[in-house]
MILUM-375753 format. One record per residue (C-alpha): z, y, x; residue in one letter. Coordinates in steps of 0.5 Angstrom, whole numbers, plus 2048, in hexadecimal, padded with zeros to 3 digits. Layout:
MILUM-375753
ZYXA/...
This chain:
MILUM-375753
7AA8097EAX/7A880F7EEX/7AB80E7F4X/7A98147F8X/7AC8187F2X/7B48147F3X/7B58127FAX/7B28197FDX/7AC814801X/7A780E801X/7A9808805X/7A3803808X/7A780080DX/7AE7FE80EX/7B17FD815X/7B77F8816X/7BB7F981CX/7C27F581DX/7C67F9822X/7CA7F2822X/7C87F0829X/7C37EA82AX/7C77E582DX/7C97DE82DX/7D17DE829X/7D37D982DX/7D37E0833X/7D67E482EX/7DF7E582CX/7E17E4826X/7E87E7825X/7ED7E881FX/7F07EF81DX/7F47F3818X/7F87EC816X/7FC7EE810X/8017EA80BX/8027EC803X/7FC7F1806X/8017F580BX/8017F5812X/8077F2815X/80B7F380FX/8137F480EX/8167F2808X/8117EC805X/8137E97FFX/80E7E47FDX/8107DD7FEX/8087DC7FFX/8057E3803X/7FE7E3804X/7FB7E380BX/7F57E780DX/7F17E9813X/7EA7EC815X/7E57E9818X/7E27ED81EX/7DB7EA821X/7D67ED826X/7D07E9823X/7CD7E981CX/7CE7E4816X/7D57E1817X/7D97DE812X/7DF7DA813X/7E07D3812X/7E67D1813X/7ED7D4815X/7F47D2819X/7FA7D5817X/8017D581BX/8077D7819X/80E7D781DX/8157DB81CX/8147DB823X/80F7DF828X/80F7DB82DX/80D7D5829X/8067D8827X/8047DA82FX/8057D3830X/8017D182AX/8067CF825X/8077D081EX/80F7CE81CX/80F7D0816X/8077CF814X/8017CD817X/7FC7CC813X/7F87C8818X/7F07C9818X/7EF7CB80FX/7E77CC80EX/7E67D180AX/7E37D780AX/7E97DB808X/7EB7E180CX/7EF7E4807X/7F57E3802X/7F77DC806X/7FE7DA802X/8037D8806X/8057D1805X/8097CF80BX/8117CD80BX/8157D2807X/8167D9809X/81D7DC80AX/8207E2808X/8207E880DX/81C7E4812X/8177E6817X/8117E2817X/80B7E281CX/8047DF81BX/7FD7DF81DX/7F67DC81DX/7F07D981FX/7E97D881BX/7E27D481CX/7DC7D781AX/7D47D5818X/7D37D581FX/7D77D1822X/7DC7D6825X/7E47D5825X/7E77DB826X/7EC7DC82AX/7F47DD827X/7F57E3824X/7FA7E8827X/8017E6823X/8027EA81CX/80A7EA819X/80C7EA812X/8147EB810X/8187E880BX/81B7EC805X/8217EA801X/8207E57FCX/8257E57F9X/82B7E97F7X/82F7E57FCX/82B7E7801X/82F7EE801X/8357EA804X/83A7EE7FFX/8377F57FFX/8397FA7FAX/8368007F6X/8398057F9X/83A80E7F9X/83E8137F9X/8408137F1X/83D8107EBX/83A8127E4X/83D80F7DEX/83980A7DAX/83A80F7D4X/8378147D8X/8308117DAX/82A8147D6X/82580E7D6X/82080F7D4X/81F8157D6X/81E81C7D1X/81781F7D2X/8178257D4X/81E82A7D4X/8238257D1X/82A8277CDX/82D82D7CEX/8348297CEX/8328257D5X/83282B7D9X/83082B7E0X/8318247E2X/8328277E8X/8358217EDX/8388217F4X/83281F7FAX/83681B7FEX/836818806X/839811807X/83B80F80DX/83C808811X/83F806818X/83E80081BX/83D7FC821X/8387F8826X/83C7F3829X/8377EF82DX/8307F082EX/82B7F0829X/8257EC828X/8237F1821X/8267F581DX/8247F6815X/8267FA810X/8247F9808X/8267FE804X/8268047FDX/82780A7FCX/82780D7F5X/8248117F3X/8218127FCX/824811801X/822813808X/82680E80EX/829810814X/82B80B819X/82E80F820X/82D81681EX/82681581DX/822814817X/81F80C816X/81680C815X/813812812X/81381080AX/813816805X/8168147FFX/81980C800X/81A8097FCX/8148097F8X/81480B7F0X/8178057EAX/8198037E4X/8218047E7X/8248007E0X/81E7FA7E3X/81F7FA7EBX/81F7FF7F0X/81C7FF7F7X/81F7FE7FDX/81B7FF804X/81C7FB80AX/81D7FE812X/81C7FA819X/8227FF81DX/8237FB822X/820801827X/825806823X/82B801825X/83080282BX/8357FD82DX/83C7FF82BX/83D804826X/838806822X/83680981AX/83380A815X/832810810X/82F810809X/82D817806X/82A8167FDX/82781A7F9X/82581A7F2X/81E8187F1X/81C8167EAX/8228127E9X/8288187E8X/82281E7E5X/8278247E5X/8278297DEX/82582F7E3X/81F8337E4X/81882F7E3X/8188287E0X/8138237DCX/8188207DAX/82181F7DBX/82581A7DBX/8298157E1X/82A80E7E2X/8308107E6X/8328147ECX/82F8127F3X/83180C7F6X/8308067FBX/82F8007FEX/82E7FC805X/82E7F7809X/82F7F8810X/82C7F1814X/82E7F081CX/82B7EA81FX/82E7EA825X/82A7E682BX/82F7E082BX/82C7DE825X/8327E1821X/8327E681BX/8377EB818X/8367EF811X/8387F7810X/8387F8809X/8397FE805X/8407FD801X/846801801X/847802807X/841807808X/843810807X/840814804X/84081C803X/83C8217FFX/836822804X/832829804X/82D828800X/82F82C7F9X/82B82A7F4X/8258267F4X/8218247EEX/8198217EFX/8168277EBX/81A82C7ECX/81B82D7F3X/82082D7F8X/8268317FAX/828830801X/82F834805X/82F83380DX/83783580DX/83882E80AX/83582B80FX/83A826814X/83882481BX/83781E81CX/83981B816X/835815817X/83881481FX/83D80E820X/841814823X/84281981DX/84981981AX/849817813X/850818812X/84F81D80CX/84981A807X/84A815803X/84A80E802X/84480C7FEX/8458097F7X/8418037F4X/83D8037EFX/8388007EBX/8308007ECX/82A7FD7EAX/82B7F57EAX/8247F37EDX/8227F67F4X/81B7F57F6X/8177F67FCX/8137FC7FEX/80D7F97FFX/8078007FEX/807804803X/80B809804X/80A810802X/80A815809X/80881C80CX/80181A80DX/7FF82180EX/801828810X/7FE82F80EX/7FF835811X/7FD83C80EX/7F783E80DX/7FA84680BX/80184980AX/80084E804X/807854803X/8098557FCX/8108597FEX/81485B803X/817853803X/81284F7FEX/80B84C802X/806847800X/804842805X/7FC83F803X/7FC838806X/7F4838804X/7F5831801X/7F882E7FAX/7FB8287FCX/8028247FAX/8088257FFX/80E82A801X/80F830805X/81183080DX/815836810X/818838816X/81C83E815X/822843818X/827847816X/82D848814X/832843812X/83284380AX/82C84780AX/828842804X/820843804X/81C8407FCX/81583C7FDX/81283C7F8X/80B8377F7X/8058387F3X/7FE8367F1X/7FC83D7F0X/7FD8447F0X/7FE8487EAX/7FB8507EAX/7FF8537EDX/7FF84E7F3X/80684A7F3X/8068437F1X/8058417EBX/80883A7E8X/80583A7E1X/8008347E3X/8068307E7X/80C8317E4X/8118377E6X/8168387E8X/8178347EDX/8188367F5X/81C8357FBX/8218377FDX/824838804X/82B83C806X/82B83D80EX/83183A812X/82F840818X/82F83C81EX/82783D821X/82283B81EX/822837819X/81D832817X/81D82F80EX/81982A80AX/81B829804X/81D820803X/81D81E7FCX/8198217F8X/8108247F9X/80B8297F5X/80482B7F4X/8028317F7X/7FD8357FDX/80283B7FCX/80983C7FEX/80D8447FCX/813843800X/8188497FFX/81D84B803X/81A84B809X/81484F80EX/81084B812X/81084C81AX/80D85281DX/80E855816X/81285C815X/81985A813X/81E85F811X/82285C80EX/824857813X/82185180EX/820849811X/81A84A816X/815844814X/81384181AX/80F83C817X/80C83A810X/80883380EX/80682E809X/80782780AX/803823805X/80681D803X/803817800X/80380F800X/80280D807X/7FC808805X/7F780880AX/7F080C80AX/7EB806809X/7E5809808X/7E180F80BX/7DC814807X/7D6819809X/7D081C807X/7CA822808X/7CC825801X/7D1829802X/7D482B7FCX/7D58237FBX/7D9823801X/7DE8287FEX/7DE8247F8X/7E081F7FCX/7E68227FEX/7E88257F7X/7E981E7F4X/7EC81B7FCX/7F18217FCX/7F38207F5X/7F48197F7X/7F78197FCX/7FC81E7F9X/7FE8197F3X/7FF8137F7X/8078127F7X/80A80C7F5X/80680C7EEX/7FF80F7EEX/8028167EBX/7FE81A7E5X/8008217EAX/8048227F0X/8098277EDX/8098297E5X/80B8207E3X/80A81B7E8X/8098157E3X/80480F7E4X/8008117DFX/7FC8097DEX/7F680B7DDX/7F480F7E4X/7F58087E7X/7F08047E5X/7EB8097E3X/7EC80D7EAX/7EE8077EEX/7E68047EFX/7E680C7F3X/7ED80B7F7X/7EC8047F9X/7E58077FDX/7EA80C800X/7F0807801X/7F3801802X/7F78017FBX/7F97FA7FBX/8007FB7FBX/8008017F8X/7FD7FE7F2X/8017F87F2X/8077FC7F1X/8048007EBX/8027FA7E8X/8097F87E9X/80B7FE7E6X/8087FC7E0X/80B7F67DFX/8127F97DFX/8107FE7D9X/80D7F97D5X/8107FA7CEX/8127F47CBX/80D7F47C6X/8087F47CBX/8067FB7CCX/8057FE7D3X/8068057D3X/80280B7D5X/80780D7DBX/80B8077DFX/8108077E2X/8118097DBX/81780F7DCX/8168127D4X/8128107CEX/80E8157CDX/80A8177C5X/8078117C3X/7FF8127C5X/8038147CCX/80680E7CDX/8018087C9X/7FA80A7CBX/7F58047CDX/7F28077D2X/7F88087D6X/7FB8027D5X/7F67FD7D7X/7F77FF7DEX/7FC7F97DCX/7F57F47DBX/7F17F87E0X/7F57F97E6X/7F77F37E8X/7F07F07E7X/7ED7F57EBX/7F37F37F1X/7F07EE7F1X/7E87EF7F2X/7EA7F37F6X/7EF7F17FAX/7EE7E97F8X/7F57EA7F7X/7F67E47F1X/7FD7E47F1X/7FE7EA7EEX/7F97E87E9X/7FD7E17E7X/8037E67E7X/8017EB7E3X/7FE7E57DEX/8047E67D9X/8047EE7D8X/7FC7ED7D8X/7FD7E97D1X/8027ED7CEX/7FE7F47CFX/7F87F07CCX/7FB7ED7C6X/7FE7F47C5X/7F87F87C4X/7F67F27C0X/7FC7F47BCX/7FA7FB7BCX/7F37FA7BAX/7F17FB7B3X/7EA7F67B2X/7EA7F57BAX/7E97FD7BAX/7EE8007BEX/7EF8077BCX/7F680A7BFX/7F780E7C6X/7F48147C9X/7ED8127CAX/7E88167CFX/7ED81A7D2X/7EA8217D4X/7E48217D1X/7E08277D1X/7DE8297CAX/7D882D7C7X/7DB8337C8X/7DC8327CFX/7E38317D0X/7E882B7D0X/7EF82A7CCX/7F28247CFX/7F181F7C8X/7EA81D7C8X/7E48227C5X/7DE81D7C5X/7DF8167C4X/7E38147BFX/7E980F7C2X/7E78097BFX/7E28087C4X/7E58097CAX/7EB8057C7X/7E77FF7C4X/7E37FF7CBX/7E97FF7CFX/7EB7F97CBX/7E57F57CCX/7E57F67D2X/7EB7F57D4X/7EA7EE7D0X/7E47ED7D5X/7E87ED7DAX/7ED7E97D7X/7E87E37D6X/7E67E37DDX/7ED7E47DFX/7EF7DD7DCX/7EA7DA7DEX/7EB7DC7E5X/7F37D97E4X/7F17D37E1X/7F37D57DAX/7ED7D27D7X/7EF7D27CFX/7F17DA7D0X/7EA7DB7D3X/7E77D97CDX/7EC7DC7C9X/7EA7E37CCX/7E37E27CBX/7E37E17C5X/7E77E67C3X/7E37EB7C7X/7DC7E97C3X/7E07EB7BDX/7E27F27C0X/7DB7F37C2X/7D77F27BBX/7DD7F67B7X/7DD7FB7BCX/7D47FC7BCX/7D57FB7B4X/7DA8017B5X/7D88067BAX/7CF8037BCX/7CB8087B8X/7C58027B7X/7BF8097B6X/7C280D7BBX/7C48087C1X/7CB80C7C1X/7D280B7C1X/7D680E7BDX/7D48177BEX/7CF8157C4X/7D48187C9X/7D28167D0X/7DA8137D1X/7D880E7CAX/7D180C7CCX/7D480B7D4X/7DA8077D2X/7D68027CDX/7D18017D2X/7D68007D8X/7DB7FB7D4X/7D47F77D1X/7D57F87CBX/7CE7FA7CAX/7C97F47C7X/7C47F37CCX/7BE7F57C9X/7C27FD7C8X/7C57FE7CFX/7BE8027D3X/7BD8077CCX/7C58097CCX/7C58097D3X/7BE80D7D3X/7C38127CDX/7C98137D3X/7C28157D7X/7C08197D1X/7C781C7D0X/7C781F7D6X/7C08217D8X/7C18257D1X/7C78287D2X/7C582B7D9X/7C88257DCX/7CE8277DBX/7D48227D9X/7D88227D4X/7DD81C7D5X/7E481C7D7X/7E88177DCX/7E78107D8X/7E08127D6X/7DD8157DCX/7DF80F7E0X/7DA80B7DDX/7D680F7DDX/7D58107E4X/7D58087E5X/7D08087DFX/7CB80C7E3X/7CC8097E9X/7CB8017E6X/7C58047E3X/7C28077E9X/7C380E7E6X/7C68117ECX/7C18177EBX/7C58197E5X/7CB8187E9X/7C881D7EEX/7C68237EAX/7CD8227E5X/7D18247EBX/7CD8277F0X/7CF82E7EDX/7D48337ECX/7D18367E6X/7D48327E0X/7DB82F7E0X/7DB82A7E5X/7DD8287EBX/7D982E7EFX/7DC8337E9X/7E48317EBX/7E18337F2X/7DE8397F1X/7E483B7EDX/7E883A7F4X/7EB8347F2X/7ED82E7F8X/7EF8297F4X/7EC8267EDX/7EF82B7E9X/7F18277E2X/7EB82A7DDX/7E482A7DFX/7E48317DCX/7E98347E3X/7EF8367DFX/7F38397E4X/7FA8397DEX/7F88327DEX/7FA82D7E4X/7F682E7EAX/7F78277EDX/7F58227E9X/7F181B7ECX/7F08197E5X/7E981B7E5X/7E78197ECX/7E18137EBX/7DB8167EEX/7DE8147F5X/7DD80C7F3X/7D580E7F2X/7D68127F9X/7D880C7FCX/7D48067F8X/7CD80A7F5X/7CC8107FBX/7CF80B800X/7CE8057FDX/7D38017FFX/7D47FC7F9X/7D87F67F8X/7D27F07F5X/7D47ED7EEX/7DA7E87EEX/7DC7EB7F5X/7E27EB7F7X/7E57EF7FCX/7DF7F07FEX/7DD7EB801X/7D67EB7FEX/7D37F17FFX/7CE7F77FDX/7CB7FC800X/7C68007FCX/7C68087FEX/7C380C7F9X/7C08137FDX/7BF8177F6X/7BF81E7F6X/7BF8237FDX/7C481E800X/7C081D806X/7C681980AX/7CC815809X/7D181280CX/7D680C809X/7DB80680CX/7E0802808X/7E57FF80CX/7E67F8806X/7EA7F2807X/7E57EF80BX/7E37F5810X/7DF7FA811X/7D97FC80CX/7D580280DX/7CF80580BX/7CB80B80EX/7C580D80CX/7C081380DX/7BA81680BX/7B581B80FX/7AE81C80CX/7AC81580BX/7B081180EX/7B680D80CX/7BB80B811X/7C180680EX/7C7803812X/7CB7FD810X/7D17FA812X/7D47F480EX/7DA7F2811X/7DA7EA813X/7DC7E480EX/7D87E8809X/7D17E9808X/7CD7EF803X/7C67F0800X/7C37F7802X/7C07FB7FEX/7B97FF802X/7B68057FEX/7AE8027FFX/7AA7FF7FBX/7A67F97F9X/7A17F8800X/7A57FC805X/7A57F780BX/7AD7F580EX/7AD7F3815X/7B47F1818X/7B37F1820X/7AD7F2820X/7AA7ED81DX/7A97ED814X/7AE7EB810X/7AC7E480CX/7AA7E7806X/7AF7E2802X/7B57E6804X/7B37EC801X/7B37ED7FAX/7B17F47F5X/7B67F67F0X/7B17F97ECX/7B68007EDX/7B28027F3X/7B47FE7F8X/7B57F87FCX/7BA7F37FDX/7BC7EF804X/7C27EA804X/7C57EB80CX/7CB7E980EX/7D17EC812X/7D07F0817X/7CC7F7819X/7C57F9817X/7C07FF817X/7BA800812X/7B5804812X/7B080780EX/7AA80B80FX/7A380C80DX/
C-alpha cells in the first residue's frame, strides 16, 4: 500500500513512552471508586432479588489486573467501618471480576437500606484498601409491600369509556373533547418521634410532580416514566428524610395527563385514554427506636381541581395563576373546602423506575428577539433541541400571554408547526401579584423558536399596557444519563456533525428513545439498535436500554410479533406495526446490553421473547426469505430525493439480512445460556437462510446483491452472508458505487449503518471521509448548510418534513471507533479487551477521544504534523488492548528508551503495526 498516500507521512521510527510512572507497585495506591448496584450508583427502589455490584479500579502503575475480591454487606454502616458483612461477606473470591458480581447473600428485605463495600488483590501483589461505603434501597417486592395503598384522585372515567388502544390520528367526533380535571391531593400527617429515615414510593399518572413541606421533592421532569398502563405502570422512590420536620407535616400531589389520558384537542398523534389521573403512595417512617409507621394514599387524602387547565402531551398546555392556592401542599392549609378523594382503579402491576429520569440538563437563552406586531414576538433560542418554555412575566391579573414553540419559521417569519405538528402552545393566565415565574409540567416540544403573544418584551414600547416579559429561556430536557464519552477533531465541519447527531440525540432520549421530541414521541424500535452502537459511546444507556427492552416484552403480541413502536399505545397500518428491522431490536437489544454492559441477566430474561420473535419472522418467511416491512427507510433515489418507503433496495434484502442475523445472534446467545440444543438449531436454520437468501438476491456474474444499491451490497456483507471467496469484490463494488457517484450516498437509516461499519472494518475510512466531508450533496454537511442544528428526518434537508430525527446518526460511531479508534476487541465484552486503531484519513490532523466503559477510562488522542505521528492511550486497569500504530514493516519501536522485542510486534498488512500493552497510560511517536 502507498503509505505516505493514507496516513499523510512516513514512519522510520516509533517511540513508546509509558507516562505511567516507573516504579515499584508496591509504592503506589490502588483504590476503588464509581461502586454501583444494577449499574447506579447508590440506588433507591432496587428490585432485584440479585443486583449485580460493580466498581472501578483506579491504579498509579501500569498492567494491573484484579485477582481476587471481598465484598461486605450490612444493614447497618457501622458494621462495615469495622469490617463486618452481616448480610454478606463474600470472603476473599479469586477472580478477575469487577463487574456484574450477583449478590448472593441472605435475602433481601422490602424497602430496606443496604451498605456495602469492597476490597481487591491485584498481579502485583497490592491489596487495596476497603472502598468508601456505597448503598443500595430495596424497592417494593410485592403487592404487599404497599401496606394497603390505594389508587387514588379527584374522579374517575368509566371503564366504558376508555379508548384503548388508542385511535391514530384525531379520533371520533362523538368522544368530544375528553378534557378532564387536573387535580392536587393532599395529606397531613405527623412525625411522632425522631426519624432515622424517610422513604416514599410512589405514581402518578399519567405525572406527577411531588410535594413535601411546600416544596418540590428532586428535580425529575416527567415521572414516571412512559408503559404499557394495561401491563404495569412505574412508580419512582424518594429519601425525604431531609424535607420532614418533627410534628406536623404534608404531602402534596399535582398529575398530569402524559400518554396515559391524550385529550381530543389541538395537535395529536394519537387519542385515546387508559383513564383520568390518579395515584399511589407509600409513605415509609422508620424512626430512630427502630420502629416504623406507614402513610398511605386511600380515602383519607383531598383533593381539588388544581390550576393547570388542559394538558395533553402533544398539544400543549394551559395553565391559570388565579387558580393557584397558597400553601396548599403546607400542614397548616385549611382543606375544609375540597373534596375527599375517591377510590379507583389502576394498574394492577406497579414496577420501579429504574432508568435514569428525565431532567432539565440545559438552559438557552435567546439569541435574537424578533417583532411581528405590536403583541406577537419570536424569540430565536439558536439551537433546536427538545424541552419547554421558561418565563417570568408581570402584568395584570387575568392578563393570558400565548407561546407558541416551533422548529422554523415560515416566509413571513412566525412560527411554522408544519414539520412538528400544530397546533400546540402554552398557555399562561397572570394572578398579577409582581412577577411571575411558569414552566410548563406535564408536557415538552421540539422547537429553536418561541412566538409569544400577548405580551412585549421589557425595554420595549408598550402602549397598551401588555405583561412585560422579564425573562425567556428554553430548558432542554432529556434522560438524565451520564455523558460517558468525549469527542474532537481538527475538521471542523466533523466537529459540527457531531453536535447535529448529539443534539438530536439528546432531544429524543425521554423514557423511550423517541422518533422526534414533538410531532409523535413513540419508540420507534429500529433507532434503538441501529443508532444504539452511536449512543452508548456518548451515554451510559445501561438502564435505559433495559427499560426499552422491557418495553418490548409487555407489547409482544401473543403471536410472538414485536411491534414497530413500544410501548405499543396504537397499532398502526400493517408494514407500521410489523416490520423486521424494527422488531428485532427485541433480539438485539438485549444481546448488545450484554456486550456492552456484561449485562447477562437481561439476556436470560429476554431468552423467551427473543424466541418468539424469531419463530415469527420464521412464520412469516416464505422460503426463509423475509419480504414484509418498511425496509431501507429514507434512502435517496436516482433522482435525488427520498420517500420514506425504500427506493433502492428491495425489502427482501434488508428483511431476510436482519432475519439471518438476528439468528446469528440467536446461536450465539444459546450457547452463552447453556441452551445448546437451541444453538444448534439457529445455526442450522441460519445456514438455510444464507443460501436461500444468495440463491435469491447474489448476482453470481456482477458479485451484487439484488439492485447493487451501497445499503444491499453493506447489509449482506455486514451480516456474512457473503461466501468468503466474494466478500473483497462486493466490498470493492460499495467502493466503486460510491466512488462513482461522486462519492455521495444513497442509503437510508437501516442501510447507511452498515454501511459505515463496512467501511470501517474494511479499512476504507477514507471513503467515510470523503462521503461526508462535505456540504454539496445530501448529508450530513448539506442539512448544515441549510441551517439545520439537529439531523433533520431526510437527507435531502426538507424543512416541511421533521427537523429533529436521531435515526440517521451513525457516523458518530466511526468518530469514536475509526478516527479515534476506540474499539472493543472481538468477543469483548464491556470492553474488557480492548482496540486502539486510529484512522488519520483526510485533512484531519488532530483528534481527541475518551470513553468512560464500565471498567474506567479509555482515551485516545492522536496528532500529526509533518512527519510526525503522535498517539496517547489510556486503558483503564483490569483490561488490556492491542494498539494499532500507522507504520510499517521495519520502523523500530522503542519503549523507554530501549527497542521493543521484535516478537511484540506484529504487521496487519493494512499499514500498520500492532502491540499488545496493558492498563495504564502511553505515548507514541512516529517520526521520520
Amino acid at each position: 500500500m502507498d503509505f505516505k498516500k493514507r496516513f499523510g507521512f512516513i514512519p522510520l521510527v516509533i517511540f513508546i513512552l509509558a507516562h505511567s510512572p516507573i516504579c515499584n507497585a508496591s509504592d503506589e495506591k490502588l483504590t476503588l471508586t464509581n461502586l454501583r448496584c444494577d449499574d447506579r450508583m447508590n440506588p433507591l427502589g432496587v428490585e432485584s432479588e440479585h443486583p449485580r455490584l460493580s466498581w472501578i479500579i483506579q491504579a498509579a502503575y501500569s498492567d494491573v489486573k484484579q485477582t481476587a475480591y471481598r465484598i461486605l454487606v450490612s444493614d447497618d454502616p457501622e458494621m462495615l467501618s469495622k469490617g463486618k458483612g452481616n448480610i454478606w461477606d463474600t470472603g476473599k473470591i479469586n477472580a478477575s471480576t469487577s463487574i456484574q458480581v450477583p449478590y448472593a447473600g441472605s435475602k433481601l428485605a422490602p424497602a430496606k437500606k443496604y451498605y456495602w463495600q469492597v476490597k481487591i488483590w491485584d498481579n502485583h501483589g497490592q491489596v487495596s484498601d476497603w472502598s468508601e461505603p456505597a448503598s443500595w434501597q430495596m424497592g417494593l417486592l410485592a403487592t404487599s409491600g404497599w401496606m394497603g395503598a390505594q389508587w387514588i384522585g379527584y374522579d374517575e372515567l368509566p371503564e366504558s369509556d376508555r379508548i384503548v388502544p388508542a385511535a391514530h390520528g384525531g379520533g371520533k367526533p362523538e368522544w368530544g373533547t375528553l378534557r378532564d380535571t387536573l387535580p392536587i391531593l393532599r395529606r397531613r400527617f405527623t412525625v411522632e418521634k425522631p426519624l432515622k429515615q424517610a422513604t416514599i414510593y410512589i405514581s402518578g399518572l399519567g405525572h406527577f410532580d411531588l410535594h413535601v413541606n411546600g416544596k418540590k421533592v428532586g428535580d425529575h421532569f416527567l415521572d414516571p416514566g412512559w408503559t404499557n398502563y394495561d401491563k404495569a405502570a412505574q412508580y419512582v422512590t424518594f429519601d425525604v428524610t431531609e424535607q420532614l420536620n418533627g410534628g406536623a407535616n404534608a404531602l402534596g400531589v399535582m398529575l398530569g395527563n402524559g400518554f396515559y389520558h391524550v385529550p381530543a384537542e389541538r395537535y395529536r398523534k394519537l387519542t385515546g385514554t387508559f383513564g383520568h389521573p390518579k395515584m399511589i403512595c407509600r409513605l415509609l417512617l422508620e424512626y430512630a427506636d427502630g420502629t416504623v409507621a406507614n402513610v398511605i394514599s386511600d380515602g383519607s387524602w383531598k383533593a381539588a381541581p388544581g390550576p393547570i387547565l388542559f394538558s395533553s402531551i402533544f398539544g400543549g398546555e394551559d395553565y391559570d395563576a388565579r387558580l393557584e392556592q397558597p400553601g396548599w401542599d403546607t400542614p397548616s392549609f385549611d382543606d375544609g373546602a375540597w373534596k375527599e378523594a375517591i377510590r379507583v382503579d389502576g394498574p394492577l402491576k406497579l414496577i420501579c423506575q429504574s432508568a435514569e429520569p428525565l431532567k432539565v440538563m440545559d438552559t438557552f437563552t435567546p439569541t435574537r428577539i424578533n417583532r411581528l406586531g405590536p403583541a406577537k414576538w419570536v424569540y430565536d433560542l439558536g439551537q433546536n433541541f427538545s424541552g419547554i418554555p421558561a418565563i417570568s412575566v408581570s402584568g395584570k391579573r387575568g392578563d393570558m400571554v400565548r407561546i407558541i414553540p416551533g422548529e422554523i419559521l415560515d416566509s413571513t417569519a412566525a412560527v411554522s408547526q408544519r414539520p412538528s405538528g400544530g397546533p400546540s402552545y402554552f398557555t399562561y393566565i397572570l394572578d398579577g401579584e409582581g412577577t411571575e415565574n411558569w414552566q410548563p409540567q406535564f408536557t415538552y416540544y421540539g422547537f429553536r423558536y418561541l412566538q409569544i403573544e400577548g405580551a412585549v418584551p421589557e425595554g420595549e414600547p408598550n402602549p397598551e399596557g401588555l405583561p412585560v416579559l422579564t425573562r425567556v429561556n428554553g430548558l432542554h430536557t432529556r434522560n438524565a444519563a451520564q455523558t460517558v464519552g468525549e469527542f474532537h477533531c481538527s475538521n471542523a465541519l466533523f466537529n459540527d456533525i457531531f453536535q447535529l447527531i448529539d443534539w438530536s440525540i439528546k432531544s429524543n432520549m425521554a423514557s423511550v428513545l423517541t422518533d422526534c421530541p414533538h410531532r409523535e414521541k413513540l419508540g420507534w424500535l429500529e433507532v434503538a439498535h441501529l443508532l444504539g452502537g452511536s449512543i452508548r459511546y456518548n451515554y451510559d444507556i445501561a438502564t435505559f436500554y433495559r427499560k426499552i427492552v422491557r418495553d418490548m416484552q409487555r407489547s409482544q403480541t401473543d403471536a410472538g410479533l414485536v411491534p414497530n413502536i413500544a410501548p405499543e399505545w396504537v397499532q398502526f397500518d400493517p408494514d407500521f406495526r410489523d416490520s423486521p428491522e424494527w422488531g428485532s431490536s427485541s433480539v438485539l437489544l438485549p444481546w448488545y446490553l450484554y456486550q456492552w454492559y456484561g449485562d447477562k441477566e437481561i439476556v436470560r430474561e429476554s431468552y423467551p421473547m427473543m424466541k418468539r420473535y424469531v419463530d415469527y419472522l420464521g412464520s412469516k418467511a416464505e422460503n426463509h426469505v423475509v419480504s414484509h416491512g418498511l425496509g431501507d427507510w429514507f434512502d435517496i433515489g436516482e433522482n435525488g430525493s427520498g420517500s420514506g418507503y425504500s427506493l433502492n433496495t428491495p425489502q427482501g434484502i434488508t428483511g431476510t439480512a436482519i432475519y439471518y442475523h438476528d439468528l446469528t445472534v440467536m446461536q450465539r446467545v444459546a450457547a452463552l445460556l447453556g441452551y445448546t440444543g437451541d444453538s444448534a438449531r439457529y445455526g442450522q436454520l441460519r445456514e438455510r437462510v444464507k443460501t436461500a437468501f444468495n440463491k435469491v438476491f447474489f448476482n453470481e456474474e456482477t458479485k451484487q446483491y439484488g439492485t447493487g444499491s451501497q445499503a444491499a451490497n453493506a447489509m449482506a456483507v455486514y451480516m456474512e452472508l457473503v461466501d468468503p471467496q466474494h466478500k473483497a469484490t462486493v466490498v470493492e463494488n460499495i467502493v466503486k458505487d460510491i466512488r462513482n457517484r461522486n462519492n455521495k450516498l444513497t442509503s437510508g437509516e437501516v442501510g447507511f449503518r452498515h454501511l459505515v461499519d463496512v467501511l470501517e472494518a474494511e479499512n476504507r475510512s477514507d471513503v467515510l471521509f470523503d462521503m461526508n466531508n462535505r456540504s454539496d450533496v445530501p448529508g450530513y454537511g448539506y442539512q448544515i448548510a441549510h441551517g439545520a442544528t439537529t439531523l433533520m428526518e431526510d437527507w435531502t434537508a426538507i424543512k416541511t418534513l421533521g427537523n429533529n430525527h436521531c435515526m440517521l446518526g451513525h457516523l458518530m460511531k466511526w468518530f469514536y471507533s475509526g478516527l479515534a479508534g476506540i474499539r472493543p476487541a472481538e468477543n469483548s465484552v464491556a470492553f474488557d479487551h480492548i482496540v486502539i486503531c486510529p484512522e488519520p484519513v483526510g485533512d484531519v490532523s488532530s483528534t481527541t477521544a475518551s470513553y468512560h466503559s464500565p471498567y474506567g477510562l479509555i482515551r485516545s488522542v492522536w496528532n500529526r504534523n509533518g512527519d510526525t505521528f503522535e498517539l496517547d492511550v489510556t486503558i483503564p486497569p483490569n483490561t488490556d488492548a492491542v494498539v494499532y500504530i500507522p507504520a510499517g514493516a521495519g520502523a523500530k519501536i522503542l519503549q523507554n528508551g530501549k527497542r521493543v522485542d521484535p516478537h511484540r510486534v506484529t504487521t496487519d498488512g493494512h499499514g500498520r503495526q500492532a502491540i499488545s500493552i496493558g492498563s495504564g497510560t502511553y505515548k507514541f511517536l512516529v517520526t521520520e
